[in-house]
MIFITI-658011 format. One record per atom (N, C-alpha, C): residue in three letters; x negated, y negated, z negated. Coordinates in pm, whole numbers, plus 32768, in hexadecimal, padded with zeros to 4 digits. Example, Ala and Ser with C-alpha at 12.3 -4.5 7.8 and 13.67 -1.06 7.14 Angstrom:
2
res, px, py, pz
ala, 7AD9, 8239, 7CF4
ala, 7B32, 81C2, 7CF4
ala, 7AD8, 814A, 7CF4
ser, 7AFB, 80E1, 7D3C
ser, 7AA9, 806A, 7D36
ser, 7AF6, 7FFD, 7CED
END
This chain:
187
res, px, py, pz
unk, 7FAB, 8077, 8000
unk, 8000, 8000, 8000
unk, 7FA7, 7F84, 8000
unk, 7FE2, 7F25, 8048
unk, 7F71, 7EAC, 8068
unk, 7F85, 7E4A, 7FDB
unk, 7F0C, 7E2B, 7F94
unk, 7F38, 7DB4, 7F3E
unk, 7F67, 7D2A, 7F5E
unk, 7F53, 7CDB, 7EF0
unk, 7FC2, 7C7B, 7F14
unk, 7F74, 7C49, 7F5B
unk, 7EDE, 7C1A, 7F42
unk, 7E97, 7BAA, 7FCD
unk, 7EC8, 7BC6, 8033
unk, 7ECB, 7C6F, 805B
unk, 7EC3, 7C8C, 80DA
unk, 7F79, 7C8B, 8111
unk, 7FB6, 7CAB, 80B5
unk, 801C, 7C71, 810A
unk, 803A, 7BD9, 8103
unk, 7FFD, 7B8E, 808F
unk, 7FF3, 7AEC, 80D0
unk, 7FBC, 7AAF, 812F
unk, 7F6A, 7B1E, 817A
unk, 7F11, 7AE3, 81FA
unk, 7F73, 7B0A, 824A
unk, 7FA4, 7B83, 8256
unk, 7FDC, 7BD0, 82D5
unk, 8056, 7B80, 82EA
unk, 80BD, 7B41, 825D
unk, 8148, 7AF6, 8273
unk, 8119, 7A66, 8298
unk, 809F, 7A23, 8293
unk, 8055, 79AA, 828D
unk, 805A, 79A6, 831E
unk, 7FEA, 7A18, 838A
unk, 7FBA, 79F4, 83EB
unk, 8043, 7A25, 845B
unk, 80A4, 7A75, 8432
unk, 8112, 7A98, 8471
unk, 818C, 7A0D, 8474
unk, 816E, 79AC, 842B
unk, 819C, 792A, 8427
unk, 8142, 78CC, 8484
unk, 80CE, 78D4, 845A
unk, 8060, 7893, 84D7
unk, 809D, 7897, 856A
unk, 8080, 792E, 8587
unk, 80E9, 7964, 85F1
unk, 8134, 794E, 864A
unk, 818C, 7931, 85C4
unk, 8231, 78EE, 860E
unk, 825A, 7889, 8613
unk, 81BC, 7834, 85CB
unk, 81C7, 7792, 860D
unk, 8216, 7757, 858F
unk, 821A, 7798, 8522
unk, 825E, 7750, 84BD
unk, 8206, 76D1, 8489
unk, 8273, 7669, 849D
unk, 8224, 75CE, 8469
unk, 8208, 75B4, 83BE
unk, 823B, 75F2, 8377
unk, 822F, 760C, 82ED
unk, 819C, 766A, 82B3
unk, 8180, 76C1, 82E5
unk, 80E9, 7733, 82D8
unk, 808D, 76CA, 82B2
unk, 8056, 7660, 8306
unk, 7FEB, 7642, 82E5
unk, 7FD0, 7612, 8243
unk, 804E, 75B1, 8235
unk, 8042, 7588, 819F
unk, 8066, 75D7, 814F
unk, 80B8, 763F, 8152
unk, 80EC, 76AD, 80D3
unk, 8080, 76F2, 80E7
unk, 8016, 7728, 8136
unk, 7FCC, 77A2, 812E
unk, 7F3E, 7759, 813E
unk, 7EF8, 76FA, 8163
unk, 7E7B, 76FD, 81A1
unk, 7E55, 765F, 8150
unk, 7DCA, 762D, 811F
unk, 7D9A, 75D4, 80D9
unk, 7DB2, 7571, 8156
unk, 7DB0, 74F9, 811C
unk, 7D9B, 7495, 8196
unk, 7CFD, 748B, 81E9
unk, 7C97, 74B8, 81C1
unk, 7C27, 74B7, 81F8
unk, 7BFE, 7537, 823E
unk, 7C87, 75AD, 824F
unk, 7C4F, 75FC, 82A8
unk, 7BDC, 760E, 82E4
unk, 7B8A, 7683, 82EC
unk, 7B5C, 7695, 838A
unk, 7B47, 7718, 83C0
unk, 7B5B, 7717, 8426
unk, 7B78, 779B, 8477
unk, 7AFF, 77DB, 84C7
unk, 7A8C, 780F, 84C8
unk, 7A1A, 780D, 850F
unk, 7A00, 78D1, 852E
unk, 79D4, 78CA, 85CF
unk, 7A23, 793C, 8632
unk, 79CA, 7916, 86A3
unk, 79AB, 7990, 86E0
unk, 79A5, 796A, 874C
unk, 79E6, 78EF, 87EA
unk, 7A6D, 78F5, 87C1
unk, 7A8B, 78A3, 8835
unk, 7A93, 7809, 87DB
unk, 7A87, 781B, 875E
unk, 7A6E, 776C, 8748
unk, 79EB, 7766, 873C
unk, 797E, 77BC, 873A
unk, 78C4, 778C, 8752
unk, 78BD, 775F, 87DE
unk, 7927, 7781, 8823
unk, 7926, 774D, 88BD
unk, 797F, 76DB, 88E8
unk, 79A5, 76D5, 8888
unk, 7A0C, 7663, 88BB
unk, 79E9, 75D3, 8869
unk, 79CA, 75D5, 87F1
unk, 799E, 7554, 8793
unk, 794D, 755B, 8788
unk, 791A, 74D8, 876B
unk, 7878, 747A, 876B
unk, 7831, 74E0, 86DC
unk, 7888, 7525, 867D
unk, 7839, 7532, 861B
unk, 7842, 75C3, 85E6
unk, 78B7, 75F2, 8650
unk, 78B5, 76B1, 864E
unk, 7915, 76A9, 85F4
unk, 7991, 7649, 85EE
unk, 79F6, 76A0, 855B
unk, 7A61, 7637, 85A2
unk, 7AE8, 766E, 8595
unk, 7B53, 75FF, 85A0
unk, 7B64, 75CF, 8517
unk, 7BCC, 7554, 8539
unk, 7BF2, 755E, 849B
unk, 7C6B, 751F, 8482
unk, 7CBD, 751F, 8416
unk, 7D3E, 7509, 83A2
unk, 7DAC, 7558, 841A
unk, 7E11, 7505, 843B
unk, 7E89, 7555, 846C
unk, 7E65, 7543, 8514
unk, 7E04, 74F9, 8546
unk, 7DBC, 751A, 85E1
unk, 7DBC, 75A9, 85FF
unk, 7D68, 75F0, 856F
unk, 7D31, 766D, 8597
unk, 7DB1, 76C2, 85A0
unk, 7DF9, 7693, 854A
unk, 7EA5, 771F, 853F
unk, 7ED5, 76F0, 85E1
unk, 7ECA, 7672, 861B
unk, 7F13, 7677, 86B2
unk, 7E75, 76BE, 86FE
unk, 7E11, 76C6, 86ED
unk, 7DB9, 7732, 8713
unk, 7DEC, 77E1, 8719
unk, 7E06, 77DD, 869E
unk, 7E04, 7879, 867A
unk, 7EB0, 78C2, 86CC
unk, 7F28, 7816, 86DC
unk, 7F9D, 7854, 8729
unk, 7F98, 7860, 87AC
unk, 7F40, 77FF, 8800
unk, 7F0E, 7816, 8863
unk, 7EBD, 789B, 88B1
unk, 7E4F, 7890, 8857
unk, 7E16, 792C, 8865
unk, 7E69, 79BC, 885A
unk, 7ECC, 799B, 87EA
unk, 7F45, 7A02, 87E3
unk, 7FB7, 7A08, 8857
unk, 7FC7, 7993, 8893
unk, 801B, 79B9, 890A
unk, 7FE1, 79C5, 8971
unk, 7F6D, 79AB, 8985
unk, 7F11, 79BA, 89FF
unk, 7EFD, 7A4F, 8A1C
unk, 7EDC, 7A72, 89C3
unk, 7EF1, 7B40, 89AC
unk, 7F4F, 7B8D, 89BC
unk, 7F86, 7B46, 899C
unk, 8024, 7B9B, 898C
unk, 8069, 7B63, 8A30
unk, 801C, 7B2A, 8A55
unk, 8075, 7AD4, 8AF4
unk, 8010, 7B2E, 8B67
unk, 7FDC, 7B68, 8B29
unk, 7F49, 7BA7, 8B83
unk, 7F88, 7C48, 8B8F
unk, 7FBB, 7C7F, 8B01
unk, 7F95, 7D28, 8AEB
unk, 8012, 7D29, 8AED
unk, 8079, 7DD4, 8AF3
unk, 80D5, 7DE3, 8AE1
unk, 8114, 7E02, 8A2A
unk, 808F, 7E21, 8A25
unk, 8072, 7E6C, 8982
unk, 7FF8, 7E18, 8922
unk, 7FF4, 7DE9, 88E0
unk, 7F98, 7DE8, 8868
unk, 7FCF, 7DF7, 8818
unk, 7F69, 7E3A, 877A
unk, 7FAA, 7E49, 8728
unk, 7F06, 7E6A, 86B8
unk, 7F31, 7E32, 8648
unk, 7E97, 7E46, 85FB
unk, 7EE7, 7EBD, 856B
unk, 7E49, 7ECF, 8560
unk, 7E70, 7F42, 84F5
unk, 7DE4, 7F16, 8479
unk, 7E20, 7F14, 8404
unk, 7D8C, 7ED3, 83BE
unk, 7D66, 7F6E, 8380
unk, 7CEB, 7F51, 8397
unk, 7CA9, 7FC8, 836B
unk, 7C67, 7FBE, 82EB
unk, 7BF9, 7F4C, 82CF
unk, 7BCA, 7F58, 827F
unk, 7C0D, 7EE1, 8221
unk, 7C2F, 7EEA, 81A6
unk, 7C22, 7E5E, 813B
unk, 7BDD, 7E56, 80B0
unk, 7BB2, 7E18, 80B2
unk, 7B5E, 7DE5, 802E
unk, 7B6B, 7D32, 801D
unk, 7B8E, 7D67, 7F6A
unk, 7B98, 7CB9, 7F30
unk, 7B44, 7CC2, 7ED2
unk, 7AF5, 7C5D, 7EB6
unk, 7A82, 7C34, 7E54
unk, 7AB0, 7B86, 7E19
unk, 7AF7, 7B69, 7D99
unk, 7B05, 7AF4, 7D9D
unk, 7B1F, 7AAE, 7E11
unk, 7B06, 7A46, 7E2A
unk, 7B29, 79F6, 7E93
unk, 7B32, 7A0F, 7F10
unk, 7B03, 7A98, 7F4A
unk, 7AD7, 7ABE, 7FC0
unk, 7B16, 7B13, 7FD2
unk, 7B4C, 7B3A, 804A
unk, 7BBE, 7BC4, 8083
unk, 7B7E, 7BC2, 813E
unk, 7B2F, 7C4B, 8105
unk, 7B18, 7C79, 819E
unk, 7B5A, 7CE3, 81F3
unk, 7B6F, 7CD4, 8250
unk, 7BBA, 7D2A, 82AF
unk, 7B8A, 7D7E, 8327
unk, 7B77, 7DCF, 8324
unk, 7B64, 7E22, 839D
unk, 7BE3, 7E4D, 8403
unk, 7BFD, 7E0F, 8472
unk, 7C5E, 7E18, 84B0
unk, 7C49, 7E64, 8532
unk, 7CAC, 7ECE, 8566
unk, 7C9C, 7F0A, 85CD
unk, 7CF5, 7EC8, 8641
unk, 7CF0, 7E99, 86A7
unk, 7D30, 7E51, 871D
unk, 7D18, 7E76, 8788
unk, 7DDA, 7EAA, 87B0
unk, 7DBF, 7F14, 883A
unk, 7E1C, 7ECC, 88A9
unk, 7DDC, 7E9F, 890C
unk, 7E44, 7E50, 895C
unk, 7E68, 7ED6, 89DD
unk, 7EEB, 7EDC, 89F3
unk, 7EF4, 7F48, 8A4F
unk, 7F4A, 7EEA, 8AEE
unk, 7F45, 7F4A, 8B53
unk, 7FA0, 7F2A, 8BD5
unk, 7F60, 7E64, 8BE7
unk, 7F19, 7E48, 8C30
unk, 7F38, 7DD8, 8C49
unk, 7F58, 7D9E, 8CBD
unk, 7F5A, 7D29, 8CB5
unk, 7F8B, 7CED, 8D33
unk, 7F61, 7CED, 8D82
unk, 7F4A, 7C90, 8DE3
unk, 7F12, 7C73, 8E8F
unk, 7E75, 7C3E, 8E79
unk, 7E3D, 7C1B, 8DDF
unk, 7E03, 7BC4, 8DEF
unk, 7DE6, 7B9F, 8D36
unk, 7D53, 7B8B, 8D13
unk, 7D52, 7B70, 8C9D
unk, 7CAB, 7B68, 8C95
unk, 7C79, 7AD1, 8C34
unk, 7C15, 7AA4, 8C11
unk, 7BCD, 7ABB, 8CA5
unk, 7BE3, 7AA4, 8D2D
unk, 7B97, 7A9D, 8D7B
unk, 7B96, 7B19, 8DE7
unk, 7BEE, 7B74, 8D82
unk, 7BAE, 7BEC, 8DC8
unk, 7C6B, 7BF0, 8E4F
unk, 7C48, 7C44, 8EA9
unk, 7CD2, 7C27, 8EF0
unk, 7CC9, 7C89, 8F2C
unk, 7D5E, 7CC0, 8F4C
unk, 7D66, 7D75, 8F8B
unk, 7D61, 7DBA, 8F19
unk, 7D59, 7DBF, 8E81
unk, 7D70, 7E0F, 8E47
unk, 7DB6, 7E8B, 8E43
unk, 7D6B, 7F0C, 8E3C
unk, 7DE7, 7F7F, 8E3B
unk, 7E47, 7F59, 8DD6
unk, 7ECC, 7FA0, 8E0D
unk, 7F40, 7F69, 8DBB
unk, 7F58, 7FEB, 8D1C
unk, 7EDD, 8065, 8D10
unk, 7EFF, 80C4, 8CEC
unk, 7E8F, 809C, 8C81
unk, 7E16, 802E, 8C55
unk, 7DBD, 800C, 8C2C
unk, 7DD6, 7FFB, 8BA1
unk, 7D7E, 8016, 8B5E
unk, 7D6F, 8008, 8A9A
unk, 7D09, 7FFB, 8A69
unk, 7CFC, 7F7E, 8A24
unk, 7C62, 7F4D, 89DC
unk, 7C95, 7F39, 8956
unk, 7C1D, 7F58, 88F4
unk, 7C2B, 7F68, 886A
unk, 7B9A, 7F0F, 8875
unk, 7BB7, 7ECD, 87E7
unk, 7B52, 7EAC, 8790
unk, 7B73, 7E7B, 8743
unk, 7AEC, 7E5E, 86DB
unk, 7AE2, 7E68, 8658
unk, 7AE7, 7DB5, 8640
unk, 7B32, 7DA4, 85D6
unk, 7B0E, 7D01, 859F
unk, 7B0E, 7D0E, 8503
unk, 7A7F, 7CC5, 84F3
unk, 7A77, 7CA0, 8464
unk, 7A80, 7C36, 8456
unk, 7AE5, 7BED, 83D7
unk, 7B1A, 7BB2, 839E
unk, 7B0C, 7BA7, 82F9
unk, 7AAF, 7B09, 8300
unk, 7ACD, 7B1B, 825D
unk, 7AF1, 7A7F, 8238
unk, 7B59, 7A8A, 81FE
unk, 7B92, 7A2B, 81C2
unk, 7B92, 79DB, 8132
unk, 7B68, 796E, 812A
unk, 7B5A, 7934, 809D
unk, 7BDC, 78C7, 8066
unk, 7BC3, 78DA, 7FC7
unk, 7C44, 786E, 7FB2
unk, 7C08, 7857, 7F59
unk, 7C83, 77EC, 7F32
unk, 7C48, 7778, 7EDD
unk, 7CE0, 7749, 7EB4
unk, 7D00, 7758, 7E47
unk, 7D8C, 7726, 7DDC
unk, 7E16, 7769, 7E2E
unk, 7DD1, 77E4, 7E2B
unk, 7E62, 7854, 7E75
unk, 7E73, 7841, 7F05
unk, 7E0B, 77E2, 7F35
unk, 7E46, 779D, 7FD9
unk, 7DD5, 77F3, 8059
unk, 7DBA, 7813, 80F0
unk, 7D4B, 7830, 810B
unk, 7CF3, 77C4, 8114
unk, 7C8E, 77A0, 810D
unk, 7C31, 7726, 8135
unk, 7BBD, 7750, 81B5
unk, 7BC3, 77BA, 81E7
unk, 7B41, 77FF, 824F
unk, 7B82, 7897, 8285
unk, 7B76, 789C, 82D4
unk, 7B5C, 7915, 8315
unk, 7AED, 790C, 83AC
unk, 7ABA, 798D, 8368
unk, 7A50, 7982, 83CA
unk, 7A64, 7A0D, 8410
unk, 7A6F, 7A1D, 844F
unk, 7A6C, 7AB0, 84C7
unk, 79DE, 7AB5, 8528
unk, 79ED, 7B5B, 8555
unk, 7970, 7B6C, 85CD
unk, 79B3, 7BB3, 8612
unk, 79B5, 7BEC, 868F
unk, 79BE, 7C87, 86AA
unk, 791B, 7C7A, 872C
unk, 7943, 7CEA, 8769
unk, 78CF, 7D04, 87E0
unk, 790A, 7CCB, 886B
unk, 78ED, 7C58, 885B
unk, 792E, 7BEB, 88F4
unk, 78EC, 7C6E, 897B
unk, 7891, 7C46, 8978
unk, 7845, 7CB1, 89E5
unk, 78AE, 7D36, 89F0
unk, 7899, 7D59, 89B3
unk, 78B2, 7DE6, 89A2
unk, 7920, 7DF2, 89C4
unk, 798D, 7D90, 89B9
unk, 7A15, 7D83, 89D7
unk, 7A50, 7D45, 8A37
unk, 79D0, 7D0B, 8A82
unk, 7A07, 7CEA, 8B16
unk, 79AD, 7D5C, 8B6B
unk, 7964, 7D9D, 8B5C
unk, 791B, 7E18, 8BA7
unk, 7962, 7EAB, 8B7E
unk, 79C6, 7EBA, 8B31
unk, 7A3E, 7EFC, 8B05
unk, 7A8F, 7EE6, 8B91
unk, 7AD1, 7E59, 8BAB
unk, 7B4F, 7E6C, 8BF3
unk, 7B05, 7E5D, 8C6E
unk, 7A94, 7E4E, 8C74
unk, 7A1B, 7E79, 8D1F
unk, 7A0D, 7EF4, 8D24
unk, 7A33, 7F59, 8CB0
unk, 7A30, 7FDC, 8CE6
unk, 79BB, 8012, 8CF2
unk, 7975, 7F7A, 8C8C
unk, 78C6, 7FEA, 8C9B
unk, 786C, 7F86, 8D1C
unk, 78DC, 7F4D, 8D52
unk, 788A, 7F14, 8DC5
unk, 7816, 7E77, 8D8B
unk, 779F, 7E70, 8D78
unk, 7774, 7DF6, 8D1D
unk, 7791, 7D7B, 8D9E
unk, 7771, 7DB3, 8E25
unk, 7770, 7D09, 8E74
unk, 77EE, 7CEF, 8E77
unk, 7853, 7D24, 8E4F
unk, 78D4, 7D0D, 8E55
unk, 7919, 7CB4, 8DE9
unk, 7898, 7D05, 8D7F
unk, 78C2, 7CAD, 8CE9
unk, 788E, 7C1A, 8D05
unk, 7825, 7C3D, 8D44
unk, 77F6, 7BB5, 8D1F
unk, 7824, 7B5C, 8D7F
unk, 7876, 7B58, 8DE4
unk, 78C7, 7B03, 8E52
unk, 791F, 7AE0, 8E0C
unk, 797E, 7B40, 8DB6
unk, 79F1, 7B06, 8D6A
unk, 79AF, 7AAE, 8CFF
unk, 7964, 7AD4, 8CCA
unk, 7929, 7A49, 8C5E
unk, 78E9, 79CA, 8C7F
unk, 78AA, 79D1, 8D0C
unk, 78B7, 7952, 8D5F
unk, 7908, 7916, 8D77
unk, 79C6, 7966, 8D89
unk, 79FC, 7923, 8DBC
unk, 7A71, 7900, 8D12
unk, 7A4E, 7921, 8CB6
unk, 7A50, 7916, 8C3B
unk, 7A1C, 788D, 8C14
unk, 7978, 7879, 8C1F
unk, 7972, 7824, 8C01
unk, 79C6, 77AF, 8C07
unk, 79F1, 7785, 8C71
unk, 7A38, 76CD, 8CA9
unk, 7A82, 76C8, 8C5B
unk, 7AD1, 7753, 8C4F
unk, 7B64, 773A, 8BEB
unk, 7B33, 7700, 8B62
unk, 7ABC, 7745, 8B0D
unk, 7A95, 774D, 8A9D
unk, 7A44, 7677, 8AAC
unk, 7A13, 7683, 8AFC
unk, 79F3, 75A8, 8B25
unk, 7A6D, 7556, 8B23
unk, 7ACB, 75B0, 8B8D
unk, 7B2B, 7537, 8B7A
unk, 7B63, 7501, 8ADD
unk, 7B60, 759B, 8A99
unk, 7BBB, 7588, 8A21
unk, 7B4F, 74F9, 89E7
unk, 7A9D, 7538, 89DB
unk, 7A5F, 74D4, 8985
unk, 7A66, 743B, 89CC
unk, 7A76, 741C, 8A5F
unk, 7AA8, 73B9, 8A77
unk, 7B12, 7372, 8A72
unk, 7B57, 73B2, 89F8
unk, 7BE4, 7373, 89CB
unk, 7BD6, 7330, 8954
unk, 7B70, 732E, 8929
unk, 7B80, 72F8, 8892
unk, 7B76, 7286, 8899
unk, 7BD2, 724D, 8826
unk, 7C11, 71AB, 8810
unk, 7BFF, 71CC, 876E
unk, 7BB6, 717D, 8757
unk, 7BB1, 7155, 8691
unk, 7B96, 71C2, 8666
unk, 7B11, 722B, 86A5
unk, 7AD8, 727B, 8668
unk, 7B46, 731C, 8684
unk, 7BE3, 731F, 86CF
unk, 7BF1, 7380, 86D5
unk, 7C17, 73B0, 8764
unk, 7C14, 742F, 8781
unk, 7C2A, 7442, 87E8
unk, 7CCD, 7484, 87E7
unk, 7CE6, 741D, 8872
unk, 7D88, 7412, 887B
unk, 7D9E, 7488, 8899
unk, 7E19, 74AA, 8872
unk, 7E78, 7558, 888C
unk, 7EEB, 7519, 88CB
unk, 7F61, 7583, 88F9
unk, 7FDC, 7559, 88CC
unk, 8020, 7550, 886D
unk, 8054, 7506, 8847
unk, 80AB, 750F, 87A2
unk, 80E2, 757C, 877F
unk, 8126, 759A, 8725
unk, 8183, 7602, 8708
unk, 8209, 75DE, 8758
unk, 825A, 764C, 876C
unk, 82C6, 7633, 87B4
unk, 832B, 75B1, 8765
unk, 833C, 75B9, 870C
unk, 8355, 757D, 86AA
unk, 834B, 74F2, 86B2
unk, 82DB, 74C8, 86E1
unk, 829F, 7433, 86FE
unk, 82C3, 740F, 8780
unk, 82B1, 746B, 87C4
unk, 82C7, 745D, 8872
unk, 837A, 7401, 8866
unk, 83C0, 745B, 880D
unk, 8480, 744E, 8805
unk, 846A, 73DC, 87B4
unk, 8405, 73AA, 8792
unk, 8442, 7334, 872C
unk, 8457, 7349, 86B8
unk, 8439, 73D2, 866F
unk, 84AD, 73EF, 85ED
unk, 842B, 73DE, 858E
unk, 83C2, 7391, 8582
unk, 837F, 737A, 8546
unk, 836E, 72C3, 8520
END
């Protein structure tokens, strides 16, 4: 049975998610920061941060889910130490589309797994950091099928996307779309 952190992360980031405009202040410190691979590529300083990074993390969540027919994570490992709750997460995206991170023609019968570690810190019940890794490489030479010049064309064509984002920043953050929420006005 998952303890309570862990189902306060899982009901936390399943609100992230769904674009709820309330998450950031009930669940997350105001000085957030989020630091990952696709924000070392995208910001001047390798971390997003406060409620920027949650329209980061819904973006990235529908970007996946707009790509695969299937994802779905399974946590494997957890450990809490005082302030710290690390996660070992298994992530299997199945069936995808026409087209994803560069790569295009995808078989439609295709399944990539990998691993993300995740460890999360708080500070007065709230998160204040999460920091994640997984094997970037490894996970675009996965949906190449093994093929490396293939990987590495899609991460060329990876890169621009990953510039444009850092050529968006205004007052230190880099712009997302809002939550749906903001888009309707109901904020």
């Amino acid at each position: 049975m998952p303890s309570a952190i862990a189902r306060f992360i899982d009901d936390t980031y399943d609100r992230v998610h769904a674009g709820d405009p309330k998450v950031f202040a009930e669940c997350f410190t105001p000085d957030f920061t989020y630091t990952g691979p696709e924000a070392k590529m995208m910001s001047a300083d390798g971390s997003l941060h406060g409620e920027n990074a949650l329209r980061a993390m819904y973006s990235f969540e529908h970007g996946d889910k707009g790509s695969w027919s299937s994802v779905t994570r399974e946590n494997i490992i957890e450990i809490e130490s005082g302030d710290y709750f690390l996660r070992v997460m298994k992530w299997v995206a199945k069936h995808p589309y026409e087209s994803y991170l560069g790569f295009d023609n995808l078989p439609p019968d295709m399944e990539v797994t990998n691993h993300i570690f995740i460890l999360y810190t708080f500070r007065d019940g709230k998160i204040c950091n999460e920091f994640f890794a997984y094997d970037t490489l490894g996970y675009f030479t996965d949906i190449a099928q093994g093929d490396m010049q293939k990987a590495a064309t899609a991460l060329a064509k990876f890169a621009p996307m990953m510039s444009a984002g850092k050529g968006t920043v205004k007052d230190g953050e880099v712009q997302f779309p809002p939550f749906p929420e903001k888009r309707q006005g109901k904020i």
